[in-house]
C-alpha positions as CSV (number, residue, x, y, z in Angstrom):
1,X,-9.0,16.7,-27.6
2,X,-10.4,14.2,-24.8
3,X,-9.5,15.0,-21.7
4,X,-7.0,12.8,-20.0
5,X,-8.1,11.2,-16.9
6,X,-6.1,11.7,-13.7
7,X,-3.9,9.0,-12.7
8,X,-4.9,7.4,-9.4
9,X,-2.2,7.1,-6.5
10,X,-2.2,4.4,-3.6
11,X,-0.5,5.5,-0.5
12,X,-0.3,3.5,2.8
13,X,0.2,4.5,6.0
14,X,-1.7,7.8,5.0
15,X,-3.7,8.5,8.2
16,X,-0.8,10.7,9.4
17,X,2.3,11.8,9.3
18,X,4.5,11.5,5.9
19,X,1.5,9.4,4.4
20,X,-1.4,12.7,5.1
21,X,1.3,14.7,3.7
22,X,2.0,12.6,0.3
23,X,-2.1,12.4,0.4
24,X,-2.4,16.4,0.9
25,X,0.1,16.8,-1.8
26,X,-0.9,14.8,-4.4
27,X,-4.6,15.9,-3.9
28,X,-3.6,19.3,-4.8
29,X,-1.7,18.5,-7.6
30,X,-4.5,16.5,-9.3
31,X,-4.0,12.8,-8.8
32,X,-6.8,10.2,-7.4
33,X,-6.3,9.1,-4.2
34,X,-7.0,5.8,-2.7
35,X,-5.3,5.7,0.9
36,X,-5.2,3.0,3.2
37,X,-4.2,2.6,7.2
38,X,-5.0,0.7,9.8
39,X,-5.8,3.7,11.8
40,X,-8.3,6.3,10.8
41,X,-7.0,9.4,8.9
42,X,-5.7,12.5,10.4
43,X,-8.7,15.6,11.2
44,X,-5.8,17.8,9.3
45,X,-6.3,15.7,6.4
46,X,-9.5,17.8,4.9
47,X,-10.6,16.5,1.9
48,X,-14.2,17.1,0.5
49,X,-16.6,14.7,1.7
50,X,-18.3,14.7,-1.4
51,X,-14.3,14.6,-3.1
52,X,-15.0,11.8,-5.8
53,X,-11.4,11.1,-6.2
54,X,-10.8,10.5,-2.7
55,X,-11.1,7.1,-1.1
56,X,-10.1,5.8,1.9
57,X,-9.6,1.9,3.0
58,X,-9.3,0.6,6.0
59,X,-6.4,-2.0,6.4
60,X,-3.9,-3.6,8.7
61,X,-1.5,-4.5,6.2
62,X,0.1,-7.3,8.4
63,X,-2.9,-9.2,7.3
64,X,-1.4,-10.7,3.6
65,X,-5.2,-10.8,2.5
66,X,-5.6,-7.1,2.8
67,X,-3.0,-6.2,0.2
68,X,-5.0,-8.2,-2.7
69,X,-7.9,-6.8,-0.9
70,X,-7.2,-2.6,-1.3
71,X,-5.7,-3.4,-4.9
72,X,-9.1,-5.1,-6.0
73,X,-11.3,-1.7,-4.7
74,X,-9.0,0.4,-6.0
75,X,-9.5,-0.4,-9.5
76,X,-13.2,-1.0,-8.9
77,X,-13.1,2.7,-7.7
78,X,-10.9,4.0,-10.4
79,X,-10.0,1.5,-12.8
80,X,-6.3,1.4,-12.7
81,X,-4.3,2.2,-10.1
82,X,-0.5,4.2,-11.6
83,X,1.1,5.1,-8.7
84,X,1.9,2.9,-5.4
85,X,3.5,4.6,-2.5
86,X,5.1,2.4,-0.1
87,X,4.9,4.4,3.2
88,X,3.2,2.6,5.7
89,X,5.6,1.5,9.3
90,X,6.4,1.5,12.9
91,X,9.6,1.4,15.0
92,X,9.9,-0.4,18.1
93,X,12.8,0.3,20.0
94,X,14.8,-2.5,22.2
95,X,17.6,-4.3,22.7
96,X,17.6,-8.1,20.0
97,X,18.0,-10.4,23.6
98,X,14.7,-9.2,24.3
99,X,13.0,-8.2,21.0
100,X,10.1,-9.8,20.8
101,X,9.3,-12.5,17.8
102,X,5.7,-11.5,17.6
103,X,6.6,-7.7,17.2
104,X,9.7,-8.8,14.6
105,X,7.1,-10.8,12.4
106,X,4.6,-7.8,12.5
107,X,7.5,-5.2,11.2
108,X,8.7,-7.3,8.2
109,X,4.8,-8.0,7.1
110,X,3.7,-4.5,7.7
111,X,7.5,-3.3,6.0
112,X,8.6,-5.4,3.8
113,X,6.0,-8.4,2.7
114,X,3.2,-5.8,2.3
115,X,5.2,-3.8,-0.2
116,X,6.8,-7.0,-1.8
117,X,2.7,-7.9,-2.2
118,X,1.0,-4.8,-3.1
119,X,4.0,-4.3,-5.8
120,X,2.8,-7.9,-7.1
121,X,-1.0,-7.1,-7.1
122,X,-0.7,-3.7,-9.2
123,X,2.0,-4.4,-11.3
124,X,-0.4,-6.1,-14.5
125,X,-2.4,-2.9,-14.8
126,X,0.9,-0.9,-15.1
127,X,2.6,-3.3,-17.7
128,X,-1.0,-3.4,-19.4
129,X,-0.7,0.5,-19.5
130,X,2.6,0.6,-19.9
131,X,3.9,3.0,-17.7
132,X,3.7,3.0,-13.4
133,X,5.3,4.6,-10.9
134,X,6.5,2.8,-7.3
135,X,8.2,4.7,-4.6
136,X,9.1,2.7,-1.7
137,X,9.9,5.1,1.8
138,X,13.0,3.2,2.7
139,X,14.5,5.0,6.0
140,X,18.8,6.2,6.3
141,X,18.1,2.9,8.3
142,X,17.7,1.5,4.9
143,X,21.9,2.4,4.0
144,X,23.0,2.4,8.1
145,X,22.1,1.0,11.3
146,X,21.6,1.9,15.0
147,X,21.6,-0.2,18.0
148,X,18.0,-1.4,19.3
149,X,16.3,-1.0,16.2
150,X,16.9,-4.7,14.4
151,X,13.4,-5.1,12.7
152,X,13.0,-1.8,11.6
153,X,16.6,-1.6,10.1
154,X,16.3,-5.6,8.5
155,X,13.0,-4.9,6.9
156,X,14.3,-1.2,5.4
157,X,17.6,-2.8,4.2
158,X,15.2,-5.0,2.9
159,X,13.3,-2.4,1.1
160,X,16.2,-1.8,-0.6
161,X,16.8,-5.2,-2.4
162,X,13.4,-5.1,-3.4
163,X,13.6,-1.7,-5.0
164,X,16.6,-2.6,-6.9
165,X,14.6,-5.7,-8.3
166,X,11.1,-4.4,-9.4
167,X,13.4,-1.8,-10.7
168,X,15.3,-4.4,-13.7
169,X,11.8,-6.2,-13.8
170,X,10.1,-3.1,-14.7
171,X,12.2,-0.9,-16.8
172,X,11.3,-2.5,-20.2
173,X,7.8,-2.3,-19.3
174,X,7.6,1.4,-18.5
175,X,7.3,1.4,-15.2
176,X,9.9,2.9,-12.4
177,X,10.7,2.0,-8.8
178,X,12.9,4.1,-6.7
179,X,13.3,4.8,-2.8
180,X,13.4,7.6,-0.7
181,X,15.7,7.3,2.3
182,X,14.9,10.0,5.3
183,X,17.1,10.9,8.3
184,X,14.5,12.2,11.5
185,X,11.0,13.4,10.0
186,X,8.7,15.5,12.4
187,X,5.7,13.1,12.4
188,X,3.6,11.0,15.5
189,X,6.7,8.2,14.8
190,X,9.2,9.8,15.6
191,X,7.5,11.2,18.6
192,X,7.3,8.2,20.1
193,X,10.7,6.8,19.2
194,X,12.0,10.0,21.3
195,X,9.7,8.6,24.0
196,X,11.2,5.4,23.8
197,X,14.8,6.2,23.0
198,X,14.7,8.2,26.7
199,X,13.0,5.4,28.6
200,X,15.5,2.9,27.0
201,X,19.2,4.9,27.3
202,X,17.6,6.4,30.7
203,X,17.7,10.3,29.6
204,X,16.0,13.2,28.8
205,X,13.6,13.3,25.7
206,X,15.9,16.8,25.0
207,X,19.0,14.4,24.5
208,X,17.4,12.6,22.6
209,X,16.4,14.7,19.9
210,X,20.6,16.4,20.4
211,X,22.2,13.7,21.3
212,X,20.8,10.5,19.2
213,X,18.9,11.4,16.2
214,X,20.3,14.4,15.3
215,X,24.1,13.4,16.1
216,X,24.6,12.9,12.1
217,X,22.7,15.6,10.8
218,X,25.2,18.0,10.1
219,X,21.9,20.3,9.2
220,X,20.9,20.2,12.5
221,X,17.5,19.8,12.0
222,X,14.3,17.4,11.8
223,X,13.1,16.7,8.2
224,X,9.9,18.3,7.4
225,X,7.2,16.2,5.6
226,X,6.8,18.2,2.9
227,X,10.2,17.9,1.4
228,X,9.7,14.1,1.4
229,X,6.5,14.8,-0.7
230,X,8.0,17.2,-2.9
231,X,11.0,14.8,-4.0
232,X,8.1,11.7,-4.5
233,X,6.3,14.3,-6.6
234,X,8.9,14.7,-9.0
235,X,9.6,10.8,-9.1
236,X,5.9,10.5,-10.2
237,X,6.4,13.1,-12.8
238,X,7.3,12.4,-17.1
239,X,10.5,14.3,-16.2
240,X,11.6,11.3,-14.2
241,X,10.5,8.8,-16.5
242,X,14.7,7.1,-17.0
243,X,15.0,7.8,-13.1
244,X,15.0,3.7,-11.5
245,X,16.6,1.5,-9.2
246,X,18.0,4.5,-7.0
247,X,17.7,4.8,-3.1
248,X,17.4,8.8,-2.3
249,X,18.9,10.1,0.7
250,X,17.0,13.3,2.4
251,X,19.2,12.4,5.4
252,X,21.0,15.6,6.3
253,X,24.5,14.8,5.6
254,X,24.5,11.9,7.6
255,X,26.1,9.4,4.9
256,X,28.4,11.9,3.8
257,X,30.6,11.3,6.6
């Protein structure tokens, strides 16, 4: 029998955070990896320098041209590109009277229109092959909201409605869309939100962490990365193949009350 060829994943936003983990994880389990960020990846992301099946791209995905752009060397790379994971964002935390327009137009291109986009640009390979796989990291900010946050939260509810879509569109041709919805993660973002979240409400970064984002989490607890890569594993897998259209909570309880 002829060996099957590894299916090739695209993950943005994979220079740190829940993007090097998705990349560290799916390395391990097989899969080709072209990643993409606008910053350069993380030194804890080690991958073989001579790794083939490893490809990174520079991008700043704000920039419309840059989704067509990683699609096109993708499948001059590997030929097809199966999975697309939807990771790449950035918070910004202030109050909507003084939310700046230039920083709200960033956060829907970088969170929602680059999605919308790269969804467009790979979906005729995976209806030519008949089978893909899109997971969209959607935020609990995707199902509630928080004060301060109003282009993060619009462009993940956003997420959402696109989800939902590509999900009908796609079921006849064999390809699934789903999202994974996170409470707190331990990555550089949320790092800085704590940062922010203190210099905004005017307290400590320790009340932060007790008194804002974990308020809800009836776990008491940050996420760790690799339970968001474990659940997008299994999305990618044949044993998911009738799982679409569904928004995942890894939120710790927080819509449950």
């Amino acid at each position: 029998m002829q060996k099957q060829q590894p299916k090739t994943v695209l993950i943005t936003g994979a220079a740190s955070g829940i993007g090097a983990e998705l990349a560290k994880s799916f390395f391990e389990a097989g899969y080709q990896l072209l990643l993409t960020d606008i910053n350069e990846p993380d030194s804890q992301i080690d991958f073989p320098s001579s790794d083939k099946s490893v490809c990174f791209v520079g991008a700043d995905l704000a920039e419309e041209s840059s989704c067509k752009e990683i699609v096109e060397q993708g499948i001059a790379r590997f030929g097809t590109i199966d999975i697309l994971i939807n990771n790449a964002g950035f918070q910004h935390v202030s109050p909507v009277e003084s939310f700046s327009e230039q920083i709200w137009h960033k956060m829907i291109a970088v969170m929602l229109t680059a999605p919308f986009l790269l969804t467009k640009h790979v979906w005729p390979g995976m209806k030519q092959n008949g089978w893909g796989r899109i997971i969209n990291i959607g935020s609990i900010h995707s199902k509630v909201a928080s004060p301060n946050k109003v282009g993060y939260i619009s462009a993940k509810h956003g997420l959402i409605g696109l989800t939902k879509t590509t999900a009908l569109e796609g079921g006849p041709l064999g390809i699934t869309v789903n999202a994974i919805c996170p409470a707190y993660v331990r990555t550089p973002l949320v790092e800085n939100q704590i940062e922010a979240q203190a210099e905004t409400l005017g307290i400590s970064k320790q009340d932060v962490i007790s008194d804002v984002l974990l308020k809800s989490a009836v776990t008491g607890s940050l996420i760790e990365p690799s339970e968001i890569s474990s659940l997008v594993l299994d999305l990618c897998s044949e044993n998911a193949k009738s799982v679409t259209g569904a928004s995942w909570n890894i939120d710790c309880g927080w819509t449950a009350q």
